[in-house]
C-alpha positions, 0 to 999 in steps of 0.5 A, a space after each residue: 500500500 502506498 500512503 500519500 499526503 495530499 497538499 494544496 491550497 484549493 480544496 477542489 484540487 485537494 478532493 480532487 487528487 483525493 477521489 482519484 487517488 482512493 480509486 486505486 486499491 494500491 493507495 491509501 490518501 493518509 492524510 491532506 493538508 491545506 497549507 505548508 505548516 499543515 503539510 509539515 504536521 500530517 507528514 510527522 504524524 502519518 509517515 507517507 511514502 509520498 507526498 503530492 505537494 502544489 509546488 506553490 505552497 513552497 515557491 522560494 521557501 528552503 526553510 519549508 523544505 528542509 523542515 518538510 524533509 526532516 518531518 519526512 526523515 527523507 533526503 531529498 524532494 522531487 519536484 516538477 515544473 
């Protein structure tokens, strides 16, 4: 099972990407966030294998990411344009 942590700031998006992703018997949503300090607290608490993450909540942010990164435990986030 894959546990994702949905993060955007639109909720349409957010139950969105929630309705897709628990359509598939692979993927669990564990939990969303609709901010980058909520996105920091669901990931310490719900320990996802991935998180989907609206690139704009963390624009110019390091400090976002290194927090984000430790919450993780992980060493690096990929991103997309």
């Amino acid at each position: 099972m894959i546990r994702v942590v949905v993060a955007d700031d639109q909720e349409l998006v957010r139950t969105g990407f929630e309705m897709i992703l628990t359509s598939e018997a692979d993927i669990e949503v564990a939990a969303v966030a609709s901010d980058g300090r909520e996105a920091v607290e669901v990931c310490r608490r719900s320990r996802p294998d991935v998180v989907l993450l609206d690139g704009a909540l963390a624009a110019g942010k390091t400090f976002f990411s290194k927090a984000l990164i430790a919450a993780l435990g992980s060493e690096e986030i990929v991103t997309s344009p």
